[in-house]
C-alpha positions as CSV (number, residue, x, y, z in Angstrom):
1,X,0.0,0.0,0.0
2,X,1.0,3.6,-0.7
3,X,-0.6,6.0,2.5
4,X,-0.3,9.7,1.7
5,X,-0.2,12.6,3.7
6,X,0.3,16.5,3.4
7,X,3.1,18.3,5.5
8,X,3.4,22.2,5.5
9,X,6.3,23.4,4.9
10,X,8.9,26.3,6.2
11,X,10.5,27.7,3.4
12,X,12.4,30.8,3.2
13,X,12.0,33.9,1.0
14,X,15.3,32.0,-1.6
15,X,13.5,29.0,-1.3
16,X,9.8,30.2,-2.1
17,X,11.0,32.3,-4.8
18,X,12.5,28.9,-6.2
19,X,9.0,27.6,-5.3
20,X,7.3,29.7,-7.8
21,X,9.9,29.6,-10.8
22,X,9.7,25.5,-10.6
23,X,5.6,25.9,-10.8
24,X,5.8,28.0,-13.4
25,X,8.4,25.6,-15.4
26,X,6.2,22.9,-14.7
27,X,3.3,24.8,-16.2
28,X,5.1,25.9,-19.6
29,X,6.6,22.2,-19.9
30,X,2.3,21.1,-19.8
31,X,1.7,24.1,-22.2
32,X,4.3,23.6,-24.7
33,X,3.3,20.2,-24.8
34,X,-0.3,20.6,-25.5
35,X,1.2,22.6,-28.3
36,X,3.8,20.3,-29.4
37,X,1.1,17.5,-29.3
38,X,-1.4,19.4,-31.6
39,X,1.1,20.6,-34.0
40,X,2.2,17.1,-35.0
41,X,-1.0,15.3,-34.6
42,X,-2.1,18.2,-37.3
43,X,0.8,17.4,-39.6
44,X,0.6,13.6,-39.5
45,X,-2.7,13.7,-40.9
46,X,-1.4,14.9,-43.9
47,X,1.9,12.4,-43.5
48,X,0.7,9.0,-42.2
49,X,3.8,7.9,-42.2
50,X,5.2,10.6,-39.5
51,X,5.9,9.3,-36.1
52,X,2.6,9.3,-33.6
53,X,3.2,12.0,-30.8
54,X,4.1,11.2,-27.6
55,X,5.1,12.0,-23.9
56,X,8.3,10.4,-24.4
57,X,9.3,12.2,-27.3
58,X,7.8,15.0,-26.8
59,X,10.4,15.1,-23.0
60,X,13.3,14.3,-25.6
61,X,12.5,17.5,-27.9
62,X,12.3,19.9,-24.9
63,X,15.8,18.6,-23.7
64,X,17.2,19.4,-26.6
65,X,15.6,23.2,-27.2
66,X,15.6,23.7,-23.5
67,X,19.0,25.4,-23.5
68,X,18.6,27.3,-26.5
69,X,14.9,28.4,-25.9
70,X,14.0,28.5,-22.4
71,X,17.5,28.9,-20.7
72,X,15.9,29.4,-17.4
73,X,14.6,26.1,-16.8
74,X,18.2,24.9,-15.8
75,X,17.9,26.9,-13.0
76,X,15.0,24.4,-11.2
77,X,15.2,20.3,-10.5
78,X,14.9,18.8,-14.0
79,X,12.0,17.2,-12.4
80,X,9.5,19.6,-12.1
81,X,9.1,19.9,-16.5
82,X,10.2,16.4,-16.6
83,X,7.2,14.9,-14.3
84,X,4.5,17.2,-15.6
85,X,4.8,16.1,-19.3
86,X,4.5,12.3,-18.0
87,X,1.4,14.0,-15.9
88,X,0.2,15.4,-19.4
89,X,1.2,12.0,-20.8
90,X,-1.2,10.0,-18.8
91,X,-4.2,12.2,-19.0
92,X,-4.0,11.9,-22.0
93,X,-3.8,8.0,-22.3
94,X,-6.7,8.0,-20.0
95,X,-9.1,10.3,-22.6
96,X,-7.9,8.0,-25.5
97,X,-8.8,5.1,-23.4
98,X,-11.8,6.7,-22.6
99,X,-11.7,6.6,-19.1
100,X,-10.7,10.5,-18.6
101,X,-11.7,13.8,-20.0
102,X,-9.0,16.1,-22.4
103,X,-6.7,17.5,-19.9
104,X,-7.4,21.2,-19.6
105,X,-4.4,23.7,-20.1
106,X,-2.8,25.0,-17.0
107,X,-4.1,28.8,-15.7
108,X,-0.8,30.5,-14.7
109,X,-3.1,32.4,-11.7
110,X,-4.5,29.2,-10.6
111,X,-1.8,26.8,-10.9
112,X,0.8,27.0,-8.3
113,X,2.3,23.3,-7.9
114,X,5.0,20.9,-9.4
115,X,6.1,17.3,-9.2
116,X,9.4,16.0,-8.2
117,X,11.9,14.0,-6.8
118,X,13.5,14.7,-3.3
119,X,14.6,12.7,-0.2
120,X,13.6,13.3,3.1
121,X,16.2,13.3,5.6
122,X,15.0,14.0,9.3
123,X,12.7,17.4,9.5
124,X,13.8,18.3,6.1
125,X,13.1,17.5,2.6
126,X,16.0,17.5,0.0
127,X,15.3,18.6,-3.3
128,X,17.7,18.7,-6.4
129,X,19.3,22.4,-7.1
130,X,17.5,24.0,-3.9
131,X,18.4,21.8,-0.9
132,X,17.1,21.2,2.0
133,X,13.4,22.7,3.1
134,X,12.0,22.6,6.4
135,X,8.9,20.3,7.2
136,X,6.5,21.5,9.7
137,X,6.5,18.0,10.4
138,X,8.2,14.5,10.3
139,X,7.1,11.4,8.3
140,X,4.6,9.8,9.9
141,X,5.0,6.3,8.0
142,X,8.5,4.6,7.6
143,X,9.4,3.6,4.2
144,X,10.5,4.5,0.1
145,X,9.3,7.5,-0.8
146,X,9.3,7.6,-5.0
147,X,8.1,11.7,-5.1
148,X,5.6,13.8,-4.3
149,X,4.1,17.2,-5.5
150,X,4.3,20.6,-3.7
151,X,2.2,22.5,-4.0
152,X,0.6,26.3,-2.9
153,X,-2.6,26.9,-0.8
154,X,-3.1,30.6,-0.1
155,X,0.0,31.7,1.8
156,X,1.5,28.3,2.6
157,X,3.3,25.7,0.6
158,X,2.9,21.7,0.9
159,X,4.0,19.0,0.5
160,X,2.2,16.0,-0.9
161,X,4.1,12.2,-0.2
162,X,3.3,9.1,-0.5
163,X,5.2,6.2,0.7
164,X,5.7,2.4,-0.4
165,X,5.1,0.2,2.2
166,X,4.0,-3.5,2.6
167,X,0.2,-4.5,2.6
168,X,-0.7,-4.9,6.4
169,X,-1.8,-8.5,7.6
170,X,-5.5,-9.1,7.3
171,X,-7.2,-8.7,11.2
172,X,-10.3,-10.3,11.7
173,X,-11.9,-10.1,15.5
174,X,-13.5,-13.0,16.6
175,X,-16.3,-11.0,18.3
176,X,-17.4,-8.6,15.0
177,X,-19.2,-5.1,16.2
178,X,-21.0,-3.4,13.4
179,X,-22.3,0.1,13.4
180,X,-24.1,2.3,10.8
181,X,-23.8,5.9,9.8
182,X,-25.9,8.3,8.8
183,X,-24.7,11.9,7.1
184,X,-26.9,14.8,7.7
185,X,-26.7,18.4,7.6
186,X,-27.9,19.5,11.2
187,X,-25.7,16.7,12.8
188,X,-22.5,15.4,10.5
189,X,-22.8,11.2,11.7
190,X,-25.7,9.5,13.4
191,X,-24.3,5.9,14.6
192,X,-26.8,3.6,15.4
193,X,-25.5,3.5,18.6
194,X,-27.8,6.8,18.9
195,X,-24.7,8.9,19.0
196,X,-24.7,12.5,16.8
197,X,-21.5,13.9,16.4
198,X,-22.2,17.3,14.9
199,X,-19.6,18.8,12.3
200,X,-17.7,22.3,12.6
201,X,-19.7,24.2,9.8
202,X,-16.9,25.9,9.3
203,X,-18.2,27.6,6.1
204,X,-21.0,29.2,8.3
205,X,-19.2,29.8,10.9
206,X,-17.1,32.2,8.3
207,X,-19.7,33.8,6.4
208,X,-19.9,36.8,8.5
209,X,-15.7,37.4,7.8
210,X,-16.0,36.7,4.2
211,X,-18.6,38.9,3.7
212,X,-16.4,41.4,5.5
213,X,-13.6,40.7,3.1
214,X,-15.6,40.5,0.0
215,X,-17.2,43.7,0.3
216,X,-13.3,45.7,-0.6
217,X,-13.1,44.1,-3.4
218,X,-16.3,45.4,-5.2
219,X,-15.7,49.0,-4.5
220,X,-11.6,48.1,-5.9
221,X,-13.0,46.6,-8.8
222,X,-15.2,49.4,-9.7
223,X,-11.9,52.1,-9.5
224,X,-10.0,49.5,-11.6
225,X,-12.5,49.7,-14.4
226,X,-12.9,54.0,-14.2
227,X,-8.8,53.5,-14.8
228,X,-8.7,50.7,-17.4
229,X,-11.9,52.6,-19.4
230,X,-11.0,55.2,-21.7
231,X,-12.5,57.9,-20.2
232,X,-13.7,58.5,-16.4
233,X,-17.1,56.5,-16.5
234,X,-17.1,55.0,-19.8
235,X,-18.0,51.4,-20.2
236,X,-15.2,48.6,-20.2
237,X,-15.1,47.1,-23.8
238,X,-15.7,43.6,-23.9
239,X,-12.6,41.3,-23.4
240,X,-10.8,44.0,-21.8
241,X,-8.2,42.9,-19.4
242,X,-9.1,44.6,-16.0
243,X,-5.0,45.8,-14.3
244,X,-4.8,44.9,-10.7
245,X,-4.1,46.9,-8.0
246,X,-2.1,46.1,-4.7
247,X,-5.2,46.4,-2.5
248,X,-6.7,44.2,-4.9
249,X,-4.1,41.5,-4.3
250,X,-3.7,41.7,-0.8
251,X,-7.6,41.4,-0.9
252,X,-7.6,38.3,-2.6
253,X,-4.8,36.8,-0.5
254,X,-6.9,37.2,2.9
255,X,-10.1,35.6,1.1
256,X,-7.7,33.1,-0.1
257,X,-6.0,32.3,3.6
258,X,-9.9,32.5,4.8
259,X,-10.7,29.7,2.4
260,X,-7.7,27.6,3.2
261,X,-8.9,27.9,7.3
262,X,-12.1,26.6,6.6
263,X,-10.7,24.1,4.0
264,X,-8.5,23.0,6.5
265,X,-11.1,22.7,9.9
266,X,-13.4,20.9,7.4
267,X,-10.7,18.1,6.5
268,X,-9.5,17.8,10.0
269,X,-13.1,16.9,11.6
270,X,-13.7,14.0,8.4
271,X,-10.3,13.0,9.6
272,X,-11.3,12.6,12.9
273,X,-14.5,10.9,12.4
274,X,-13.6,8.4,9.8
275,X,-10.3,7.2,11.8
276,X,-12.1,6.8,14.8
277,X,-15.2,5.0,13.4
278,X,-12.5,2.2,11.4
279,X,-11.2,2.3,14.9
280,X,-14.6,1.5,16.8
281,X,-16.3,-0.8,14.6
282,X,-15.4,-3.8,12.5
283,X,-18.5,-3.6,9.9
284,X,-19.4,0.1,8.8
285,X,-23.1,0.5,6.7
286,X,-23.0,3.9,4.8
287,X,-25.4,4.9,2.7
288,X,-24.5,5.3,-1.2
289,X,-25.7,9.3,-1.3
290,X,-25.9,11.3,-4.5
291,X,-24.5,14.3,-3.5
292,X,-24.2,16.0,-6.4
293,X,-28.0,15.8,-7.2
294,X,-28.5,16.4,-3.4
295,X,-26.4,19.8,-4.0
296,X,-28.8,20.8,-6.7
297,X,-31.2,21.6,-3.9
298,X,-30.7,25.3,-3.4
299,X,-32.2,25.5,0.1
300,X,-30.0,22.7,1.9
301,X,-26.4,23.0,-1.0
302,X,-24.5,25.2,0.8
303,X,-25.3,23.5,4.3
304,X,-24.6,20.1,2.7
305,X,-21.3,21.3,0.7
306,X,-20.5,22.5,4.0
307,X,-20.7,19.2,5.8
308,X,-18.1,17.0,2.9
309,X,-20.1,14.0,2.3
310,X,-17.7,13.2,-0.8
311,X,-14.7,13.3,1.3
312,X,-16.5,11.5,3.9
313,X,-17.4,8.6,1.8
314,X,-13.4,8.7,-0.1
315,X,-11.7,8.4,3.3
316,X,-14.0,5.4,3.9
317,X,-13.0,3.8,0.8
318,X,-9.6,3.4,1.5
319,X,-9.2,3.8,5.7
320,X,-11.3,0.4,6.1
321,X,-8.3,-1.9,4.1
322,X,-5.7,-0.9,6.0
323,X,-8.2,-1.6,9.6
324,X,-9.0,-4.5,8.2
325,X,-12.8,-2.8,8.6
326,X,-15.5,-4.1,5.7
327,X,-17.8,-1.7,4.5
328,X,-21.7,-2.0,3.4
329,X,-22.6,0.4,0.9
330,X,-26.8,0.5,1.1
331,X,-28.7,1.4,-1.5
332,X,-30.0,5.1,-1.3
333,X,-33.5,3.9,-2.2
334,X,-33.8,1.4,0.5
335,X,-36.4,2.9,3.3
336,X,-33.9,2.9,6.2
337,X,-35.5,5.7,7.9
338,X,-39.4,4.3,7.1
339,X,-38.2,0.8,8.5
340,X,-38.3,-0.2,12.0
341,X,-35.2,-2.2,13.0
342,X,-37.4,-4.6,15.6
343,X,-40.2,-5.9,13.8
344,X,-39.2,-5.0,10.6
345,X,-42.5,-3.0,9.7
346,X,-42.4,-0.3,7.6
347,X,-44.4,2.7,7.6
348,X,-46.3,3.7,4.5
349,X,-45.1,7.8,4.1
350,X,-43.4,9.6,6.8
351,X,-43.2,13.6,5.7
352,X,-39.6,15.1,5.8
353,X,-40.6,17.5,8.6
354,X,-41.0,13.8,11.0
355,X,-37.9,13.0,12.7
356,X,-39.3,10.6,15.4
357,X,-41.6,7.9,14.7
358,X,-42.9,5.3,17.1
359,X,-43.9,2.1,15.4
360,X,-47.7,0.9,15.6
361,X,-47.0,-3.0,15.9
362,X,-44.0,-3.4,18.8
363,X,-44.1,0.4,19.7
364,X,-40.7,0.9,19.7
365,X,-39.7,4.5,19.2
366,X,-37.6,5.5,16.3
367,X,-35.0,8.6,15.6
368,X,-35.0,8.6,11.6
369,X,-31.4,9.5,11.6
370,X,-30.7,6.1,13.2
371,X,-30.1,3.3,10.8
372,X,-31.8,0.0,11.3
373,X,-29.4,-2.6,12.5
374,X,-30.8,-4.8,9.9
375,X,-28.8,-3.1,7.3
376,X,-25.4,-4.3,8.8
377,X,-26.2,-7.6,10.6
């Protein structure tokens, strides 16, 4: 198995700088491919008999114009152009295979990351032509660590690894406790042990500061456009490039950091959770949600964006192997919450509005949220 993690990192102002020229390599290596790639595809339709484009040639051709046409890349780990065309290389196998969609070109605003090589030796992380960069943390798993990707989020830098180690012995309990979960908006996990455990609602818990924040940059955007227009007050033409101020990007940087802080409380409370239920339990019943026709709803989307169900349900996809924890994923049309989990009756219609129901054959008393026990026995 190959567990990942992310570690912050403590780079210095030398070391950032070389941050941002290696992202930027990375994302001219992508964009000259892409253009490589089309060029020659267009000319072998004319000349069947012309080579078929590919990553490996294409990373051949830019070592030999590198020097000549883009100088500047020697100053970064040969990895960072290196990696991203065999990134390039693979999306593209994957559209062709039909299992992927035509990788996108790469947004110099919005792309601030690279692939490489490096070798972590105690709280640092050794990378080719820059040295060593402070971790904000150690490795938490022993073992070979082939590369990673570092990255940018809002004012910090990162440091995505994964490391090689041997598949963990298969652990089966004799005595086998199952439990099922339940996602909801006003509490993030009902068990059916009856316990809630209520998420941060960190986005909510934010609104009031982003709305704070955003309200600068309208009135910066509007004095941007009276100095792009021609004259004080005229319309901006249409495809106009609207110049930047400062304020305008120190505006955007403490969005971007608020962002990253509710990011960041939202992935550390699914952490949580999902580690301590593959802890708890040996049999986990989850329900098999649509979210993204369940974020169509424009009363309850930005409650439910705000809970993560999708991260929820991918850190329960892989957390469960390595527990040796099985997983029951119930069909989202099966009537858990109509069902009673004694007798097995099953109420006709219950409204959305009624959370408790007592059954009318045993009488037991019902919290909808609660899945039956039936589901994972």
């Amino acid at each position: 198995m190959m567990p990942a993690h992310k570690i912050a990192l403590d780079p210095n102002d030398g070391q950032e700088t070389h941050f941002r020229q290696a992202a930027g390599t990375a994302r001219l290596a992508s964009t000259w491919a892409w253009d490589q790639w089309q060029q020659q595809y267009d000319a072998r339709k004319g000349a069947p008999t012309l080579p078929k484009p590919s990553e490996a040639a294409l990373r051949r051709q830019l070592n030999a114009r590198k020097r000549e046409q883009f100088p500047w890349m020697l100053d970064v780990t040969k990895s960072a152009p290196r990696l991203a065309i065999i990134h390039w290389g693979h999306a593209f196998q994957n559209f062709f295979g039909g299992t992927g969609s035509i990788p996108p070109l790469r947004r110099r605003a919005a792309t601030t990351a690279f692939r490489s090589q490096f070798t972590v030796k105690g709280g640092k992380v050794q990378i080719p032509k820059l040295g060593g960069v402070r971790m904000h943390e150690s490795l938490r798993f022993v073992g070979k660590v082939p590369g990673g990707t570092i990255s940018r989020t809002a004012n910090r830098w990162f440091l995505s690894v994964s490391v090689e180690m041997p598949d963990p012995p298969g652990v089966r309990r004799e005595n086998q406790t199952g439990g099922g979960v339940d996602l909801g908006v006003s509490a993030l996990a009902t068990l059916s042990t009856g316990e809630k455990i209520g998420g941060p609602k960190a986005y909510a818990a934010a609104q009031s500061q982003l709305r704070r924040l955003s309200q600068p940059v309208s009135r910066q955007t509007e004095s941007a456009k009276i100095r792009a227009g021609p004259k004080p007050g005229d319309p901006i033409p249409k495809g106009m490039r609207i110049p930047w101020s400062q304020n305008m990007v120190k505006t955007q940087r403490r969005i971007a950091r608020c962002h990253a802080r509710i990011a960041h409380i939202r992935a550390d409370a699914l952490l949580q959770l999902t580690t301590d239920l593959v802890a708890r339990f040996d049999v986990l019943a989850i329900e098999d949600l649509n979210v993204a026709g369940m974020l169509k709803n424009p009363k309850l989307a930005r409650a439910i964006a705000d809970m993560g169900f999708g991260e929820f349900r991918r850190h329960l996809e892989y957390k469960p192997a390595h527990h040796g924890v099985s997983v029951v994923v119930v069909n989202r049309w099966f009537p858990s919450s109509k069902t009673c989990s004694t007798c097995g009756y099953r109420v006709p219609k219950v409204s959305r509005s009624v959370r408790e129901w007592t059954c009318p054959v045993c009488h037991a008393h019902h919290d909808r949220m609660l899945m039956p026990r039936s589901i994972y026995a």
